[in-house]
C-alpha positions as CSV (number, residue, x, y, z in Angstrom):
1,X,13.4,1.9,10.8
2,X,10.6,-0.3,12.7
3,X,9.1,-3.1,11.2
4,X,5.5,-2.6,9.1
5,X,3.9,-5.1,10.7
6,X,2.8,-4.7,14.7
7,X,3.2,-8.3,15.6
8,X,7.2,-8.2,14.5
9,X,7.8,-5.0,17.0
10,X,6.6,-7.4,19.9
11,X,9.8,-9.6,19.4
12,X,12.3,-9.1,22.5
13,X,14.6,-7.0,20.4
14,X,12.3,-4.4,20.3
15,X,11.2,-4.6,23.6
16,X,14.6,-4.9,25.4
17,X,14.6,-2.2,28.1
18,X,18.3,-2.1,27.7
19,X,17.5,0.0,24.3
20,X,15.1,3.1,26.0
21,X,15.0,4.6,22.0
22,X,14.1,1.2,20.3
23,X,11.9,0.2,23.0
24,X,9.7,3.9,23.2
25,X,9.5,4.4,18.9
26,X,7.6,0.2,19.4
27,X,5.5,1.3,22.1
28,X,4.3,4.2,20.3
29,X,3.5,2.7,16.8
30,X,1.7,-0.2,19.1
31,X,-0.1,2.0,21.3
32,X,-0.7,4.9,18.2
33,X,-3.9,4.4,16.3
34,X,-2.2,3.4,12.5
35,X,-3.3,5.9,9.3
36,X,-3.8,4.0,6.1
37,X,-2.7,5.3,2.8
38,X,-5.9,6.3,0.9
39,X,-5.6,3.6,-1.6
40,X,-6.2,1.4,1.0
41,X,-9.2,3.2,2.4
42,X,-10.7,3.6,-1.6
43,X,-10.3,0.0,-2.4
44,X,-13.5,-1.1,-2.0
45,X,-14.4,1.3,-5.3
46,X,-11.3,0.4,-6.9
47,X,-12.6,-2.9,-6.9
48,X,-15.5,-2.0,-8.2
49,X,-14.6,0.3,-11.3
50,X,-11.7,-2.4,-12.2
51,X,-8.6,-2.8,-10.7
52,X,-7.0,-0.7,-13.0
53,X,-3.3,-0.8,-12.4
54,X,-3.3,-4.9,-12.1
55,X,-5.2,-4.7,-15.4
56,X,-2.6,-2.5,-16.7
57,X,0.2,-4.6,-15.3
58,X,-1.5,-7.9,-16.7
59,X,-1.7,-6.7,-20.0
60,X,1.8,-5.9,-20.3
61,X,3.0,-9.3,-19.8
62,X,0.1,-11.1,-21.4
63,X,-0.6,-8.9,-24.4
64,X,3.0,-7.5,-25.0
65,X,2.2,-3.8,-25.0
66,X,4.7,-1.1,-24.2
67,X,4.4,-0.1,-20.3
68,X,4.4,3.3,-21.3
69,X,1.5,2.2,-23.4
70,X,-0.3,0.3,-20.3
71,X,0.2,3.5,-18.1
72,X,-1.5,5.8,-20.7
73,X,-4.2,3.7,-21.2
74,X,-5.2,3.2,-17.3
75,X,-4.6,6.7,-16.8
76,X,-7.4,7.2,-19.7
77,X,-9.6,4.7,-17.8
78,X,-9.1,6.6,-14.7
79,X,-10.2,9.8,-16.0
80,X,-13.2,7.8,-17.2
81,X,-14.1,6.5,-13.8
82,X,-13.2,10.2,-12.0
83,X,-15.5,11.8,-14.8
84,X,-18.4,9.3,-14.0
C-alpha cells in the first residue's frame, strides 16, 4: 500500500534505493498521470443540484430521522435531479 497523497511517497523511505520494489511502485504513481473517481470530476454539479448525501447525513443528526430514512429520501432527490 503507497500513501494517497504524492508529497508523502517523496519521504526517504520511499525513495531508498536499497528497496528497488518500494522505490519503482513511488516513481510510478509520481511520474503516472493520477485518474480521479467520478465523483470528484461531477462535483461541480453536485454542488449545484445540492449536496445531497451531506444533506442526508445532516439531517440525520439534526432532525433525528432513521438513516435508512435519509438514504431513501436522497435517493428520491437523486432521481429527481437525473430526471431533470
Amino acid at each position: 500500500m503507497l500513501p494517497p497523497m504524492p508529497n508523502l511517497l517523496q519521504a526517504p523511505f520511499w525513495l531508498d534505493a536499497c528497496d528497488s520494489h518500494r522505490m519503482r511502485s513511488a516513481m510510478q504513481l509520481l511520474t503516472r498521470p493520477r485518474a480521479f473517481p467520478l465523483d470528484l470530476r461531477d462535483r461541480n454539479l453536485a454542488r449545484e443540484k445540492g449536496d445531497v448525501w451531506p444533506k442526508a447525513v445532516h439531517r440525520v443528526v439534526t432532525e433525528g430521522i432513521s438513516p435508512e430514512q435519509a438514504v431513501d429520501d436522497a435517493i428520491a432527490r437523486i432521481k429527481q435531479i437525473l430526471s431533470e
